[in-house]
Kinemage of the C-alpha trace (Angstrom):
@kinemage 1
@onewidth
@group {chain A} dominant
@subgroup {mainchain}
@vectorlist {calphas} color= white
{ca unk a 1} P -55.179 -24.568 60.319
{ca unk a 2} L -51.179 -25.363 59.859
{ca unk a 3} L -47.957 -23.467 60.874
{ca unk a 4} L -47.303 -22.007 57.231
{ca unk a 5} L -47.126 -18.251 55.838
{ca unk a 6} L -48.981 -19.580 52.925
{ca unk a 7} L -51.380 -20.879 54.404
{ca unk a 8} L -54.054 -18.561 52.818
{ca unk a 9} L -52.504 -19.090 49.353
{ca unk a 10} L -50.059 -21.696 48.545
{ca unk a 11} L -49.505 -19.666 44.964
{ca unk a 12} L -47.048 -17.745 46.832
{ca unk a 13} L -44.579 -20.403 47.897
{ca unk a 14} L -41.856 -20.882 45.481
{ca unk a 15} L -41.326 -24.236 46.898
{ca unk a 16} L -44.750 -25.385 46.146
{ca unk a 17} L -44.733 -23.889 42.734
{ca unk a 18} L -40.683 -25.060 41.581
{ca unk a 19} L -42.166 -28.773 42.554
{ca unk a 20} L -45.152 -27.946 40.453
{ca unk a 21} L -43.510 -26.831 37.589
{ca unk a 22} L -40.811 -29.522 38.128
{ca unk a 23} L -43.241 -32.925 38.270
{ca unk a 24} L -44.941 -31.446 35.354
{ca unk a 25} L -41.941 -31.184 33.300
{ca unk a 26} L -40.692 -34.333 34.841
{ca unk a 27} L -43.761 -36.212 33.858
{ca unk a 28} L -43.250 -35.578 30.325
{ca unk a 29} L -39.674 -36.271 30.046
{ca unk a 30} L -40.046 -39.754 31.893
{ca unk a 31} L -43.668 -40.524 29.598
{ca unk a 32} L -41.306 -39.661 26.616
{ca unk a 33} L -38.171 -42.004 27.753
{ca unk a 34} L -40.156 -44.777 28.397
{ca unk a 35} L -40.211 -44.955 24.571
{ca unk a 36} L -36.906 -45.518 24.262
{ca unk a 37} L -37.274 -47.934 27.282
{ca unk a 38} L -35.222 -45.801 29.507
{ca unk a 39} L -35.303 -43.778 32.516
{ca unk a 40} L -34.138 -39.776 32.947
{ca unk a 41} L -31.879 -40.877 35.613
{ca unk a 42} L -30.469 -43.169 32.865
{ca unk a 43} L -29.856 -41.441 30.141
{ca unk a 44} L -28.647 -38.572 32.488
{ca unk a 45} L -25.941 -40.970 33.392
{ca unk a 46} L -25.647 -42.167 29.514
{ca unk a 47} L -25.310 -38.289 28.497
{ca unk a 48} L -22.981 -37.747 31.336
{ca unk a 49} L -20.298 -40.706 29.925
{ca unk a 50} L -20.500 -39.150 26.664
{ca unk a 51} L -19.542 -35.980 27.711
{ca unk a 52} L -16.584 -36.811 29.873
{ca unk a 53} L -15.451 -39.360 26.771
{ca unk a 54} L -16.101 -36.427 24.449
{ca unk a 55} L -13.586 -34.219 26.436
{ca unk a 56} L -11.283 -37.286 25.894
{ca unk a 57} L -11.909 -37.916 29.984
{ca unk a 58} L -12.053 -41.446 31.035
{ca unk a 59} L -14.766 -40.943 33.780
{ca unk a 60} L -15.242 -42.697 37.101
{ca unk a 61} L -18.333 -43.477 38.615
{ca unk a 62} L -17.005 -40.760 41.478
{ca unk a 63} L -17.238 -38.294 38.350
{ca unk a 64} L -20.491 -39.430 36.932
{ca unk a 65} L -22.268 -39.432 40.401
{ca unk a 66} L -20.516 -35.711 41.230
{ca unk a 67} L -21.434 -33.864 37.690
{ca unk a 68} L -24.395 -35.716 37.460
{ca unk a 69} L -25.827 -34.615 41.122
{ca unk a 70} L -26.685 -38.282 41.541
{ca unk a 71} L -25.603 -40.206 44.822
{ca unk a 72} L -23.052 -42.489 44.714
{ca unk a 73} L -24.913 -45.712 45.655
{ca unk a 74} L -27.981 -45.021 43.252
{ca unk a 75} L -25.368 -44.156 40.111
{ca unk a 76} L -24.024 -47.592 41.456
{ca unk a 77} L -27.393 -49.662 41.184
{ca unk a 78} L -27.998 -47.472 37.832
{ca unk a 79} L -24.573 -48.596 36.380
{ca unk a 80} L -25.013 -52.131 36.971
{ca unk a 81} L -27.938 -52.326 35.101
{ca unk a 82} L -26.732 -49.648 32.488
{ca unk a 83} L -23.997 -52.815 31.994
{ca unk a 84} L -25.992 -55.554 32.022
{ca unk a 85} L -28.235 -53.966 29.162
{ca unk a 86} L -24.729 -53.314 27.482
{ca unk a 87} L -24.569 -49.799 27.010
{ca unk a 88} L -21.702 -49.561 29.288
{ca unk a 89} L -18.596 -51.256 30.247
{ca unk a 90} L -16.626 -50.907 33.284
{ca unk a 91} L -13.096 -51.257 33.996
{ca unk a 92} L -10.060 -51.036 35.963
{ca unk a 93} L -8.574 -47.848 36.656
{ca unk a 94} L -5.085 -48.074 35.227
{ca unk a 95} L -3.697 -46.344 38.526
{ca unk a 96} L -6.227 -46.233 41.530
{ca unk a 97} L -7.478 -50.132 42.307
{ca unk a 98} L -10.381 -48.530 43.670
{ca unk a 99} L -11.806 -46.865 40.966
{ca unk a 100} L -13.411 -48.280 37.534
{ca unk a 101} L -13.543 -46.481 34.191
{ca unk a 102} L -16.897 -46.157 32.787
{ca unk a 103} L -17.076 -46.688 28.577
{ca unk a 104} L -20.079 -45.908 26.737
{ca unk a 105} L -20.550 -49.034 23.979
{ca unk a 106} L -22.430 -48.215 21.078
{ca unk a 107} L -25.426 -49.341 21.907
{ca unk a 108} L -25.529 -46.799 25.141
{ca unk a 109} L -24.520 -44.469 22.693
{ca unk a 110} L -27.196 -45.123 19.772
{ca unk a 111} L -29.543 -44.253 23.377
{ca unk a 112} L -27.824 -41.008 24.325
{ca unk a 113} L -28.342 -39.488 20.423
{ca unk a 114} L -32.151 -40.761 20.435
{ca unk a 115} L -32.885 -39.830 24.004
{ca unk a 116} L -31.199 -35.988 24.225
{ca unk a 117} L -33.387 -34.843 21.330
{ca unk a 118} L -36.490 -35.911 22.737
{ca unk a 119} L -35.311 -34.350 25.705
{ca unk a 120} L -34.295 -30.649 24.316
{ca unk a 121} L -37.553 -30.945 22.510
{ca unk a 122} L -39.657 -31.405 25.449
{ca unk a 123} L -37.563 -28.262 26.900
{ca unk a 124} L -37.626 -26.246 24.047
{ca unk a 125} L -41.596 -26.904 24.282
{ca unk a 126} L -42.114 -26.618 28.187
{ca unk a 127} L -39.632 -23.286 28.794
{ca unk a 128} L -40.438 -21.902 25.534
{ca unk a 129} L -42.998 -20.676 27.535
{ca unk a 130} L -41.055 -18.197 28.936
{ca unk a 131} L -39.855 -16.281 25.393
{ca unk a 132} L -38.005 -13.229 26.668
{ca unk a 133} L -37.947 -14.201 30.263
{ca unk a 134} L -35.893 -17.358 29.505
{ca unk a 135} L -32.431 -15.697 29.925
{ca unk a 136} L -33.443 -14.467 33.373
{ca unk a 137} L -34.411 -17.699 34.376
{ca unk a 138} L -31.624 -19.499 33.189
{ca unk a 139} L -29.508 -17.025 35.285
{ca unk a 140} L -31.259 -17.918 38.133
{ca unk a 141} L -31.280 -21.558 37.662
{ca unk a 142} L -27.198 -21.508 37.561
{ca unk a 143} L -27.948 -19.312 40.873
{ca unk a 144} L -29.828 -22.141 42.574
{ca unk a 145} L -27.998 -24.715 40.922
{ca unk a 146} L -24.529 -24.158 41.315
């Protein structure tokens, strides 16, 4: 016996089954990078570069970390080796010595346009699932999420 209400039936926790769904989906995106020899947390931070520079935003690593829900210190670590593969480039911040400015080289983004279609393919596959409920649960993903 254990201290939970679902105790009887863990079915009914939406904790247990959003972690569920979640490592199942996760699975298949990170079995389906790993062609492209990246990681999602990669090519989230990839994608992430190429939509600030597509806005014509220089982005920080501040700003990737933020919109990217990614802590500072791990984007960090994740940069550095984004740069050493040379799909990024950092530099100075014209106006805040703190700060670097993050550019996506062509290389990261030959990755970003092979690794997002994989990806919306594996969602259009995996929440497909949900055919006319999809709307509702993208409204309460933005609930949760934002």
């Amino acid at each position: 016996m254990f201290n939970s209400k679902y105790q009887n039936d863990s079915s009914k926790s939406p904790g247990f089954l959003f972690i569920k769904a979640y490592s199942k989906w996760y699975s298949e995106i990170q079995k389906t990078l790993h062609t492209i020899g990246l990681t999602h947390s990669q090519l989230v931070i990839l994608t992430v570069i190429a939509y600030f520079q597509n806005r014509g935003e220089d982005p920080t690593q501040k700003m990737v970390a933020d919109h990217s829900s990614i802590d500072v210190m791990t984007t960090s670590q994740i940069l550095k080796l984004l740069e050493k593969k040379l799909y990024i480039q950092r530099m100075q911040h014209p106006t805040d010595t703190r700060a670097k400015i993050i550019l996506l080289l062509d290389a990261g983004r030959d990755k970003v346009n092979q690794g997002i279609p994989l990806i919306e393919n594996i969602d259009d596959l995996y929440f497909g699932k949900l055919s006319d409920a999809l709307p509702a649960f993208m409204k309460s993903l933005r609930k949760l999420a934002l």
